[in-house]
PAVEX-338221 format. One line per field, with one value per residue: x, y, z of N, C-alpha, C in turn. Coordinates in steps of 0.001 Angstrom, whole numbers. Each point is the difference from the previous one (the first is absolute). Layout:
N
npx: [X/...]
npy: [Y/...]
npz: [Z/...]
capx: [X/...]
capy: [Y/...]
capz: [Z/...]
cpx: [X/...]
cpy: [Y/...]
cpz: [Z/...]
***
This chain:
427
npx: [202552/-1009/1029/133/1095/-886/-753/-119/1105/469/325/835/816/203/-85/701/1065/171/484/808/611/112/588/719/-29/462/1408/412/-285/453/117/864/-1416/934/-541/-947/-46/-1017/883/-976/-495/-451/596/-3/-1026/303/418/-878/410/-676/-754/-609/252/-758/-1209/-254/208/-633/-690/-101/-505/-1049/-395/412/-200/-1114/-249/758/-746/-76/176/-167/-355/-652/1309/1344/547/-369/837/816/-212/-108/-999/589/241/1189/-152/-669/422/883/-3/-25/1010/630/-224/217/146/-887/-1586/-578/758/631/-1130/72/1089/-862/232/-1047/-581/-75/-102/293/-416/-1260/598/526/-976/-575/351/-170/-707/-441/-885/997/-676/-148/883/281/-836/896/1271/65/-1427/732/906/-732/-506/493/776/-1332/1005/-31/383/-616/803/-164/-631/-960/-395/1320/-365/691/748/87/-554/905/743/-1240/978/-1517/8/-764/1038/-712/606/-227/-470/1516/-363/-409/-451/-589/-317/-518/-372/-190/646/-814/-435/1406/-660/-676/-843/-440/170/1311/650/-7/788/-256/-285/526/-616/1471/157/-59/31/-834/911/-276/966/210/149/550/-679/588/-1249/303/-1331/-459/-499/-435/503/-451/-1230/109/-418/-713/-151/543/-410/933/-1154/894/718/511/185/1692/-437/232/-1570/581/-244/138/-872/946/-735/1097/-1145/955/189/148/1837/927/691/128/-553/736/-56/1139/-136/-655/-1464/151/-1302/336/1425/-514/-950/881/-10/-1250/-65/1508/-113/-313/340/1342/-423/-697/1138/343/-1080/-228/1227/482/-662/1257/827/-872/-372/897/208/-1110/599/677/-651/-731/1090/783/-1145/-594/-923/492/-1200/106/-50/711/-811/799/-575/-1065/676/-1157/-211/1054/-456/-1215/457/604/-584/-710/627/-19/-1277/-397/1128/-572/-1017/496/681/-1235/-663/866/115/-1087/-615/1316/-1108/-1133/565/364/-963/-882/1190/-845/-96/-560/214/726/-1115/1417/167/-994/68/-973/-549/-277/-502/1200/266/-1004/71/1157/57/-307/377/639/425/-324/141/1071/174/-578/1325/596/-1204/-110/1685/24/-498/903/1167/-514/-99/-775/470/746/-931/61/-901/121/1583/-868/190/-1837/-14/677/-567/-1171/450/466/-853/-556/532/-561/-1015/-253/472/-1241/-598/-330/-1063/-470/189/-704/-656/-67/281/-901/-937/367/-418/-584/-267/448/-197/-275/-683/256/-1116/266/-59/1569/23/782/-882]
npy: [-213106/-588/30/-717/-634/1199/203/-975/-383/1125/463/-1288/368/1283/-408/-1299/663/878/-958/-734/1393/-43/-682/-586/383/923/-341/-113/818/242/-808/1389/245/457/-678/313/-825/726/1413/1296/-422/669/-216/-1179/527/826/-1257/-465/348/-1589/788/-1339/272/1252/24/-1105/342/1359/-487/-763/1344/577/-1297/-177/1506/-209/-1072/1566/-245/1373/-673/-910/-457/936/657/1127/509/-918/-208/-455/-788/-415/-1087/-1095/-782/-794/1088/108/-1230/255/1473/-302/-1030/545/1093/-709/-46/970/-421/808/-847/-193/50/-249/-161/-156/-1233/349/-1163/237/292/-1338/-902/771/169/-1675/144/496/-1028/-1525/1010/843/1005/990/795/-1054/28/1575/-32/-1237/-148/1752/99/-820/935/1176/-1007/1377/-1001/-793/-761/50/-684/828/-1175/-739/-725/-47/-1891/100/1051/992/-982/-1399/664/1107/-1254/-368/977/161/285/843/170/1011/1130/1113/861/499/-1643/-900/-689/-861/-900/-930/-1624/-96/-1667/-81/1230/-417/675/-538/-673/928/-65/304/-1296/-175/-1418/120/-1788/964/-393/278/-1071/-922/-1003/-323/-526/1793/228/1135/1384/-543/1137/556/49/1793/-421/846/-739/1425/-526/862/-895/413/-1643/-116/-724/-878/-952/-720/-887/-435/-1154/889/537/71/417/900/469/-1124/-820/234/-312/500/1029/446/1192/165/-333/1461/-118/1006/226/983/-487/114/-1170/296/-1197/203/-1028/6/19/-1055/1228/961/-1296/-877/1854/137/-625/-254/1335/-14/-436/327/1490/44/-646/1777/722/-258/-322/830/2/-856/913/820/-213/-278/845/612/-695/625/900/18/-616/1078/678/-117/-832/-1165/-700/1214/677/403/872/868/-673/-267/-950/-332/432/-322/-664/352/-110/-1361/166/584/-491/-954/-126/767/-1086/-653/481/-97/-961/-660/1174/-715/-527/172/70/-1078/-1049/82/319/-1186/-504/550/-393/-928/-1132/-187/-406/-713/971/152/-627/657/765/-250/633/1238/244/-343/1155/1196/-798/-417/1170/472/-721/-635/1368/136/-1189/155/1004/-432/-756/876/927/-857/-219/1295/559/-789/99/1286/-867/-52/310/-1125/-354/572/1979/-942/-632/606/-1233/133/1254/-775/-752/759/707/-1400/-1097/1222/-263/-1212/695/743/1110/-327/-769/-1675/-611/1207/-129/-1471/238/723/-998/-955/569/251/-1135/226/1605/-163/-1010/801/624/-963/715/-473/-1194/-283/-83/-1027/344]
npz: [88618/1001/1333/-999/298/49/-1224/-921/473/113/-951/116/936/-409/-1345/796/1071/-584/-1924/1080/574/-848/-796/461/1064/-1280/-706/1158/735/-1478/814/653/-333/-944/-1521/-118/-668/676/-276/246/-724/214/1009/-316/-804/1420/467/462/1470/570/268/688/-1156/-205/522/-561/-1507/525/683/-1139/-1027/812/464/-1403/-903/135/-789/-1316/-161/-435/-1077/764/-1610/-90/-859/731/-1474/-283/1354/-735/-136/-1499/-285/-60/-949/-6/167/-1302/206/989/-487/-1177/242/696/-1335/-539/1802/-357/-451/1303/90/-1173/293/1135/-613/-644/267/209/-809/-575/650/790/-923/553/1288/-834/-428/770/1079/-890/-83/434/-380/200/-869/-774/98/-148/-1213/-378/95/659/21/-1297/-270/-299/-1450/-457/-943/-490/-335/-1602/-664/-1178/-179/909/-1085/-116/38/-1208/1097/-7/577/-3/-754/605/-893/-72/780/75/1558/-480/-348/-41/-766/887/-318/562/-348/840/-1102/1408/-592/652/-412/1991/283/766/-255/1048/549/-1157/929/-462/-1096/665/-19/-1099/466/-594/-405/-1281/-1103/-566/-192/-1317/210/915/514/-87/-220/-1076/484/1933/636/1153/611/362/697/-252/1061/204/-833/-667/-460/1433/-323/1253/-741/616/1548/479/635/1118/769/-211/999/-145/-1239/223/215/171/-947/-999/-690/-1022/-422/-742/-277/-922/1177/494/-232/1047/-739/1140/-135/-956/-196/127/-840/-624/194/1421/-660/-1217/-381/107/-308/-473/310/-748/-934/273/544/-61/-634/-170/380/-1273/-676/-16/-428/-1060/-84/-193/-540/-341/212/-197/-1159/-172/435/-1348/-1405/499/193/-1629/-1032/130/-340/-1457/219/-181/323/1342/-425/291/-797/561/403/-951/-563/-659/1197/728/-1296/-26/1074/-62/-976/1098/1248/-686/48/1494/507/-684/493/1055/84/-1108/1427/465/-931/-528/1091/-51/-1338/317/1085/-898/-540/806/892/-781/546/-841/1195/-563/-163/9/722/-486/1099/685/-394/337/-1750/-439/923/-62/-1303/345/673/-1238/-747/358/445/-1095/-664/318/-300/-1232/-390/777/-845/-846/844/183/-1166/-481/334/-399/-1072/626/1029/-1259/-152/952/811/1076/-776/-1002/-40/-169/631/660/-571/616/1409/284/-535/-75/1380/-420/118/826/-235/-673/-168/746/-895/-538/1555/-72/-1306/643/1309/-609/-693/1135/714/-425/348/1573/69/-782/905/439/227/974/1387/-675/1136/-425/-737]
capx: [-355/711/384/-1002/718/363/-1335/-893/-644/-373/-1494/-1245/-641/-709/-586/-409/-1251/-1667/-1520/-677/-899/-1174/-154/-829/-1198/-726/-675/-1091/-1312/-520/134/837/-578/276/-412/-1621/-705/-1068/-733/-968/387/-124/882/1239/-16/223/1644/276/819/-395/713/613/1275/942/372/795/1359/343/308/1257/1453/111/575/1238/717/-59/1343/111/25/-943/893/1540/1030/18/1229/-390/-355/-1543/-844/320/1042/1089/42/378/-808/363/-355/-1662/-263/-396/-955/-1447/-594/-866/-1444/-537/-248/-965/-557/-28/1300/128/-1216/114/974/70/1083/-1164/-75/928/675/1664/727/-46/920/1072/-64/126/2028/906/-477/-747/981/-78/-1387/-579/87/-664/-1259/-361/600/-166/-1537/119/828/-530/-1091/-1285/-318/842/-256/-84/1096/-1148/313/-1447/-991/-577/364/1211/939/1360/72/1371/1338/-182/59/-1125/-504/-880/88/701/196/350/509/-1047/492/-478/275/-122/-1362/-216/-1340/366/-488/979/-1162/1134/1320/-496/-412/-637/-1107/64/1471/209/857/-242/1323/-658/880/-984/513/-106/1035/164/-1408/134/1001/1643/1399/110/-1077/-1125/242/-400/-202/-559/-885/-651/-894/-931/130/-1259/729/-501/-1553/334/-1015/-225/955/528/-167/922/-314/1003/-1089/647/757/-550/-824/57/429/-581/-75/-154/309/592/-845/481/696/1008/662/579/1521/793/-671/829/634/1036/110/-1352/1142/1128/-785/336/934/-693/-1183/1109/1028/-1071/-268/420/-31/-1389/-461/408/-701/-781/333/383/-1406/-668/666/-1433/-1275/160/530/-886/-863/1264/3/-995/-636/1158/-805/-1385/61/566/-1441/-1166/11/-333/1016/533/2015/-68/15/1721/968/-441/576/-447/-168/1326/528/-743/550/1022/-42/-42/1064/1046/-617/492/1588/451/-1165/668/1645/189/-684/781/809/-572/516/1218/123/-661/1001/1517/-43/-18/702/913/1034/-812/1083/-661/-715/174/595/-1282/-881/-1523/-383/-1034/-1148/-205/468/-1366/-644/-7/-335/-1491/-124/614/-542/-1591/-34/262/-1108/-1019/-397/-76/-647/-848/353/-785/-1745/-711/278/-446/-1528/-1399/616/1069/-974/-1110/471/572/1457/-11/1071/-540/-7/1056/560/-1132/1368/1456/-431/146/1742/491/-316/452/1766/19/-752/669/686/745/1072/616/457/1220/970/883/662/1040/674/606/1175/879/533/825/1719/1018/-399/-238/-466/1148/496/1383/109]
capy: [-1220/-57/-1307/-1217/-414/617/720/-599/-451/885/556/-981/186/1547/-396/-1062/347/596/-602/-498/964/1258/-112/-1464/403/411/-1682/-1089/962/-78/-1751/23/1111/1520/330/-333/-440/-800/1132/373/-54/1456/123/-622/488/1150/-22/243/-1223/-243/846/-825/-726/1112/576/-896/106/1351/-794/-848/633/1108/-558/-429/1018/415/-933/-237/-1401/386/-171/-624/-275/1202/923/616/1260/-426/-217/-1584/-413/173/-1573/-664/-626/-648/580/-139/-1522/-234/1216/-530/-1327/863/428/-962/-1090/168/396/1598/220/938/978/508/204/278/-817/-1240/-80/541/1683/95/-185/1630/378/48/17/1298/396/-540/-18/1021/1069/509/414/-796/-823/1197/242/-1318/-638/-203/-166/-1438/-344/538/-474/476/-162/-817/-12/-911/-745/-844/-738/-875/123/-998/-516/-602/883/-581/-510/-650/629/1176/1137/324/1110/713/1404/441/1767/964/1214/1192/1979/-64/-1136/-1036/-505/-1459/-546/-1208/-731/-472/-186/-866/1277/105/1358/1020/998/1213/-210/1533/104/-1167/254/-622/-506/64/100/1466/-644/-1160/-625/-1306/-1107/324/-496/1379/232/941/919/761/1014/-358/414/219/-389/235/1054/-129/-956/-1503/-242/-1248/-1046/-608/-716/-1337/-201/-703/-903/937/1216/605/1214/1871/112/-1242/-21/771/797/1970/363/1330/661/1432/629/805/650/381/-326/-876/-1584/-1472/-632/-755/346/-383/-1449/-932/-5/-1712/-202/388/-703/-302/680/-679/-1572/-693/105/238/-1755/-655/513/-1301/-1277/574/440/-1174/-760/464/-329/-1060/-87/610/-1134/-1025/248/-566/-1396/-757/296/-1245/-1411/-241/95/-675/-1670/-909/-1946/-597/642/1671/220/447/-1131/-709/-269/1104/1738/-144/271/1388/1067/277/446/1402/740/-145/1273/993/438/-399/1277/1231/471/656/1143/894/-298/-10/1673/613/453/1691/644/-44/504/1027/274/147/-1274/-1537/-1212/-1001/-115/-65/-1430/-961/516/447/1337/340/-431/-1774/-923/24/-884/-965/28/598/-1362/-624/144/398/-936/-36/883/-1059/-1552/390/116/-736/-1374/608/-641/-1726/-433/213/-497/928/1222/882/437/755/1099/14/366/973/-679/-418/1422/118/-1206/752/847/-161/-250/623/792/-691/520/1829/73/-1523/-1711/-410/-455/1156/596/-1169/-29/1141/-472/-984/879/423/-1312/-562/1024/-52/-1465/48/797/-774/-84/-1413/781/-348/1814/367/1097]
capz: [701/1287/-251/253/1029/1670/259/199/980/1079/-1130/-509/1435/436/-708/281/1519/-736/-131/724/266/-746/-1373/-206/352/-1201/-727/297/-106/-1152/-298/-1609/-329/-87/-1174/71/-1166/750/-44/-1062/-1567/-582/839/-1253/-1577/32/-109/1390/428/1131/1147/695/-581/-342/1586/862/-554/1012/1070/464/-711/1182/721/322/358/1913/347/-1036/-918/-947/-1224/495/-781/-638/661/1309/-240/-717/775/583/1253/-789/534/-1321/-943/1257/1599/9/-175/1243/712/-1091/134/1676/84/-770/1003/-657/-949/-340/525/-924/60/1020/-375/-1419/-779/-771/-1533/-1213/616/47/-1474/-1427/147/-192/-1784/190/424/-1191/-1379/147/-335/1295/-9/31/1580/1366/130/75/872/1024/321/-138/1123/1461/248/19/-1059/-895/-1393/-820/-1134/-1051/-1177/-325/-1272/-241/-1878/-783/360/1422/889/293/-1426/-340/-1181/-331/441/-1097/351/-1150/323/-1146/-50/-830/665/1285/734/-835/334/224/-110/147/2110/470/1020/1484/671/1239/822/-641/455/494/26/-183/-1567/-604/-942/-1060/-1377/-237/-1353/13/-1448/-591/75/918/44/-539/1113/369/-526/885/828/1516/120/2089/-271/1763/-159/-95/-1614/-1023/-435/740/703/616/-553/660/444/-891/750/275/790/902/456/676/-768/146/-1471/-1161/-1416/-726/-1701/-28/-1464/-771/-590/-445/1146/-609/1158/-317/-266/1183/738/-653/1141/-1132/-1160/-1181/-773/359/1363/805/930/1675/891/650/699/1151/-49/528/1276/269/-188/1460/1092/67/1019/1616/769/-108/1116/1348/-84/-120/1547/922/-167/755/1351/947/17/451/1263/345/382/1641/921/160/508/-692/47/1021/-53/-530/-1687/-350/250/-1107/-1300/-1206/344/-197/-1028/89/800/-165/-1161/-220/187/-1544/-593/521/129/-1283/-849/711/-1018/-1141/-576/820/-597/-568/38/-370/-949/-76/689/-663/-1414/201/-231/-1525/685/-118/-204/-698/-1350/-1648/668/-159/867/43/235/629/-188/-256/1445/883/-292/807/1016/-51/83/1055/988/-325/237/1423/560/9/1123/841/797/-514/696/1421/63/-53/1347/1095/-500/-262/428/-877/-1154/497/213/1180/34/-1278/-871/-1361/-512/-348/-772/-1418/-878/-815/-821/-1399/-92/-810/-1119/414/-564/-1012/185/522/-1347/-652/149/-99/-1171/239/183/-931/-1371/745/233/-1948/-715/857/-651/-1545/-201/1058/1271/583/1083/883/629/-752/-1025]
cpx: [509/731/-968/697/-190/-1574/-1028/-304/-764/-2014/-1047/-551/-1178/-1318/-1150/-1191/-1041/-533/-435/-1080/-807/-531/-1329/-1660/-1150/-562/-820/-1290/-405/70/1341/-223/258/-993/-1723/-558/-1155/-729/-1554/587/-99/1646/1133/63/273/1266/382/796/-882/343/806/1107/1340/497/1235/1450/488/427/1541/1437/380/816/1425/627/590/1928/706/477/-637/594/1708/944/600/1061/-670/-424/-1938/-709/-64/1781/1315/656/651/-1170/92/-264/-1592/-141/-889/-1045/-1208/-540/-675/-902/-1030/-583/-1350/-331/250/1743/383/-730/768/1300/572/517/-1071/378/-1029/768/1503/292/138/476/1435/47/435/1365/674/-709/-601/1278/-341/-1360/-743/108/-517/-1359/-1114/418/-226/-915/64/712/-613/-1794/-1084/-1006/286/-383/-233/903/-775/733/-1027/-720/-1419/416/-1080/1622/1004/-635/1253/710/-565/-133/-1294/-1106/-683/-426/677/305/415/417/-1189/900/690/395/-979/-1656/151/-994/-52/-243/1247/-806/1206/706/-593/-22/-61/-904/767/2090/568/931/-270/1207/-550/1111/-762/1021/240/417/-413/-1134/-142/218/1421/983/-406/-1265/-921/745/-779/-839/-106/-1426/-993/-1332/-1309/-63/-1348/486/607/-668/601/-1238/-564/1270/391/-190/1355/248/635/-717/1106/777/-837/-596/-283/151/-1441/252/-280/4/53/-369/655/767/1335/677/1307/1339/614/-755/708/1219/1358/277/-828/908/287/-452/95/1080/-150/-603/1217/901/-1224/-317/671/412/-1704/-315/783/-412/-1574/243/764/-1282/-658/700/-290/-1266/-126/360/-1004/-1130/806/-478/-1369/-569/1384/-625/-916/721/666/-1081/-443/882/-860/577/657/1267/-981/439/1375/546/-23/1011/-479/-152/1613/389/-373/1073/1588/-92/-330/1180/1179/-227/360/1183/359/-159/815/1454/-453/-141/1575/1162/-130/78/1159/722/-457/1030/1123/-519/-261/1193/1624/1062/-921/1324/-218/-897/1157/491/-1927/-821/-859/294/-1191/-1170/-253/-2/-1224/-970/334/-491/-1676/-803/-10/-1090/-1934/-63/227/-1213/-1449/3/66/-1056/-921/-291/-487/-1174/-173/217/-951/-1685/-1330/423/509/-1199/-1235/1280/635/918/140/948/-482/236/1928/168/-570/1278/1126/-246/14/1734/683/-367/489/1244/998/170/1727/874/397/1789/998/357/1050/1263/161/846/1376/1190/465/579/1179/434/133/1333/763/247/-193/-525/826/365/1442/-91/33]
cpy: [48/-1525/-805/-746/505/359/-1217/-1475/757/63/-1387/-492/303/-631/-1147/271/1101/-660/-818/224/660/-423/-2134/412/866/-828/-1001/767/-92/-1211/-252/435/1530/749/-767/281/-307/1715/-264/122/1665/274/-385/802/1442/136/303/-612/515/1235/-660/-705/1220/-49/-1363/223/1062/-388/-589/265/933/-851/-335/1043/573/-1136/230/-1604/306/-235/-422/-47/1206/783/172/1347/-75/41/-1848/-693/-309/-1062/-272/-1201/-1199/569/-20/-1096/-86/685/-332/-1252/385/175/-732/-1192/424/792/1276/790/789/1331/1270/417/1108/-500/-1107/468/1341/1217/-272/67/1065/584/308/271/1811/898/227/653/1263/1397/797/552/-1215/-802/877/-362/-1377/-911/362/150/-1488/-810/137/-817/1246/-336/-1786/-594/-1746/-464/-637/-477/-1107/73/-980/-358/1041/632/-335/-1112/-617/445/1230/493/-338/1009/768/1518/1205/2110/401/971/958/1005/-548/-1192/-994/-487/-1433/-649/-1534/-201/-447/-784/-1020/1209/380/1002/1151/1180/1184/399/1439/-279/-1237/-29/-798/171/63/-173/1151/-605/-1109/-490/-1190/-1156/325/75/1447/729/1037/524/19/892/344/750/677/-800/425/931/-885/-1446/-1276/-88/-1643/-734/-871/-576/-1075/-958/-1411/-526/820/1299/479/1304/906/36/-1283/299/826/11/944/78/1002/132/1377/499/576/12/774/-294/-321/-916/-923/29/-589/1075/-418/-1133/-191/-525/-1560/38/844/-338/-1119/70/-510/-1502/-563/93/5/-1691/-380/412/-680/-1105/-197/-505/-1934/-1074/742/-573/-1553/-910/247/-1813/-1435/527/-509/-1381/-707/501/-919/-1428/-57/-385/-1321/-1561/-737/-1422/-39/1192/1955/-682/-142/-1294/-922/-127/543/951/471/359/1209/925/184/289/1535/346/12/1016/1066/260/150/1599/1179/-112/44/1040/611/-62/1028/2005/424/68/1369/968/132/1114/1527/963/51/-923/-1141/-1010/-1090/-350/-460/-1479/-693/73/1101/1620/271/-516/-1631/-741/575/-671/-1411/-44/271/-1374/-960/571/300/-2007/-347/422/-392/-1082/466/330/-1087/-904/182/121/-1422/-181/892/-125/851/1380/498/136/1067/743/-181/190/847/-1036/-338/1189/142/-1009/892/996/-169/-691/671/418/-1074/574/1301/277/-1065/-1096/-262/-454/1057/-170/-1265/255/1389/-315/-929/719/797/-873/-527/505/-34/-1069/214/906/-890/204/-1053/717/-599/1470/326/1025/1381]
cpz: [1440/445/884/1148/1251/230/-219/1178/1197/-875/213/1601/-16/-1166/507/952/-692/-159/1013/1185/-428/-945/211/1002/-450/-716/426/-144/-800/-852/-1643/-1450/-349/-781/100/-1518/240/-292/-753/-1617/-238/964/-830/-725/-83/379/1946/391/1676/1502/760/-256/-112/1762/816/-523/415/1120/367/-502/1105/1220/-467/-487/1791/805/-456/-609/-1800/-1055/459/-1248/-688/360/1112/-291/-220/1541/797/330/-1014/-470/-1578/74/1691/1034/193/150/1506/379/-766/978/1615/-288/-457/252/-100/-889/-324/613/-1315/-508/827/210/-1322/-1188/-967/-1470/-590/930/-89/-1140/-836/1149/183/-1352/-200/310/-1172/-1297/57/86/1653/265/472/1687/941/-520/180/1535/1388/61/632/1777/1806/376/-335/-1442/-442/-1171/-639/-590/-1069/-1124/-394/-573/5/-1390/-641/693/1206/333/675/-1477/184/-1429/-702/373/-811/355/-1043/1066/-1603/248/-172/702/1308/574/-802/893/-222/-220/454/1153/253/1264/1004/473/1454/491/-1260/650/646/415/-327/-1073/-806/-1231/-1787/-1401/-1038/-1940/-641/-1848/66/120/993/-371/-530/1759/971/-321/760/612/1123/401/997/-287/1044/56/-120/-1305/-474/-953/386/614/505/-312/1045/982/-997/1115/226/965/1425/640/914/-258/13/-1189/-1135/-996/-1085/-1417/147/-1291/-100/-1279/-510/1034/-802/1130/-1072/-703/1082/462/-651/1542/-947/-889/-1244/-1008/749/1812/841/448/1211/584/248/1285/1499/696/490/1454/435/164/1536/913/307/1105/1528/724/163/1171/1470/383/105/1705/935/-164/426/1674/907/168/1146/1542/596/324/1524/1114/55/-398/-1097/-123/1204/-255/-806/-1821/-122/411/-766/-746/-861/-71/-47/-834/-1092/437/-509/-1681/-331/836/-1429/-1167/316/-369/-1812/-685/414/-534/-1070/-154/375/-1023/-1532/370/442/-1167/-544/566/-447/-1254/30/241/-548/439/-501/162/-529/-1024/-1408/451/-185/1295/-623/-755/491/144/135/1730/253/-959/496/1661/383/-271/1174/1118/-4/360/1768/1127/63/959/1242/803/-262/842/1540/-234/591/1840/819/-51/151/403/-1181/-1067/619/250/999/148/-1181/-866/-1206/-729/-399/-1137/-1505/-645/-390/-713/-1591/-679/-988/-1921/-224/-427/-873/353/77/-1546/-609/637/-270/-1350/-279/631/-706/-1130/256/178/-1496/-712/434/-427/-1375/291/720/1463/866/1454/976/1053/-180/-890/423]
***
């Protein structure tokens, strides 16, 4: 790890003035726009991904290698700056002042996550032949746990994806749909049943998969209210696809406690990027009411508008110590200091479900509240704020609904209170 104390304010500089240079005048171009669900149907069904879409994500990974800005969270040995969980808070939420700000970085969904999944879980082979492709952008990838009903969903353990044993490694059979940047993916990390039966606890395993192995077929888009992620979402189905013994990722059985080592950082980095995106939409409706006039006085001067404003700044400040708080729980635990957890503080998982919460909600009124103030402008392409409301919007469902994670911290909150836990800080 590098120290975060000396390198990332210097990093989220250097971060800020790009996307603002380089990075928001793309976006606008493409009215925010990364992913085109709009291809020829023979184009979908062959598993393409848009030239114009491949070429803009070249583009903008080339521009911010060129800064090196290329995989900021990643060791220094991997090629990045060596950031802890707290040191990504700031450099995520920079890039994140737009759409294609994580893109362009390398830090967008699913890549960061299967590439921290990869640090923490992958065997040394596995990281030279997976990770750095991953790392340098010349490759990316999937994360397929997602099921259509009866399968995954907000309960992993109805996971119906089945892997078997033959000669050699194991054969997958089973849909997977909502998986982002399926198309044309150089790795696809896939959960798949290796034991028991769905709705059992245990049961799956890891696989690392290459994406172009025989056996997958990208069915179709999953068409969604969002068009800011590399390639979109996708049903895929796995048809006999064979991979090798080393493609288990882990350990077999024990594949829900390695999608874990994933999930809960990945959720807060989530809510790095998204508050970005949040600030950037605060900024502009706080542009428009300064401007424009109404009743005799500028919008911003409005009482009701006022209050708009001063509620996303609460939001803002509120969203940012939880994230900040929240990845010094990640930071403690990692290295092996969780302070406080046996005194009835958070652990990992239970503090980026509170924060993944909170801030997916936050994040909503936010931009919701800059749509309204900045009125027709905020529902047409002009300030991109309808295109921004289309993508944070789903973040309340994504990395589990807002209620999945509410009935997970309650069930938490009740166990803690049987053991005599209270939430006095004397303890």
């Amino acid at each position: 790890m590098g120290d975060d104390a000396t390198t990332t304010p210097e990093l989220v500089g250097r971060v800020r003035d790009f996307v603002r240079e380089v990075v928001i005048p793309i976006e606008e171009a493409h009215l925010g726009v990364l992913h085109r669900p709009d291809l020829a149907a023979h184009d979908l069904a062959g598993g393409r991904v848009d030239d114009g879409e491949r070429a803009l994500r070249l583009a903008l990974q080339d521009a911010a290698r060129d800064a090196g800005l290329l995989a900021p969270h990643l060791p220094i040995a991997w090629g990045g700056h060596g950031l802890t969980h707290l040191g990504r808070a700031s450099v995520f939420e920079a890039a994140g002042y737009s759409l294609f700000g994580a893109v362009a970085l390398n830090i967008a969904a699913p890549d960061e996550g299967n590439m921290h999944l990869l640090l923490e879980a992958a065997s040394a082979e596995q990281r030279e032949r997976w990770l750095r492709p991953l790392a340098t952008g010349d490759i990316h990838s999937a994360f397929a746990m997602t099921e259509p009903p009866p399968g995954a969903g907000s309960d992993p353990r109805a996971l119906t994806t089945r892997a078997e044993r033959v000669d050699g490694g194991w054969r997958i059979t089973g849909d997977k749909w909502f998986i982002t940047g399926a198309r044309e993916a150089g790795l696809v990390i896939v959960l798949a049943r290796t034991s028991g039966e769905p709705g059992d606890a245990g049961g799956a395993t890891m696989f690392l998969v290459d994406g172009a192995s025989p056996g997958i077929e990208i069915v179709r888009d999953v068409h969604t209210l969002d068009a800011g992620l590399y390639a979109g979402h996708s049903l895929v189905r796995f048809d006999g696809c064979l991979v090798p013994d080393d493609a288990v990722l882990g350990e077999v059985d024990h594949g829900f406690e390695a999608a874990q080592v994933r999930l809960a950082p990945a959720r807060l980095t989530h809510c790095m990027r998204w508050l970005g995106l949040a600030g950037r939409a605060h900024d502009l409706a706080l542009a428009h009411v300064a401007e424009r006039r109404a009743f005799g006085s500028a919008i911003g001067d409005l009482g009701l508008a006022q209050q708009h404003l001063a509620d996303n700044e609460i939001d803002l400040a509120a969203s940012r110590a939880l994230i900040r708080e929240t990845a010094r729980v990640l930071d403690a635990a990692e290295a092996g200091t969780p302070t406080g957890i046996d005194a009835g503080a958070p652990d990992p998982g239970s503090a980026s479900s509170v924060a993944k919460t909170f801030v997916a909600e936050a994040v909503g009124r936010i931009v919701d509240r800059s749509v309204q103030l900045s009125g027709g402008q905020g529902v047409s392409d002009e300030l991109l704020l309808s295109r921004y409301w289309r993508e944070v919007r789903p973040f309340r469902i994504y990395d589990g609904s807002s209620e999945t994670h509410r009935w997970s911290i309650a069930k938490r909150a009740v166990r803690q209170h049987r053991k005599g836990l209270r939430h006095d800080l004397a303890q």
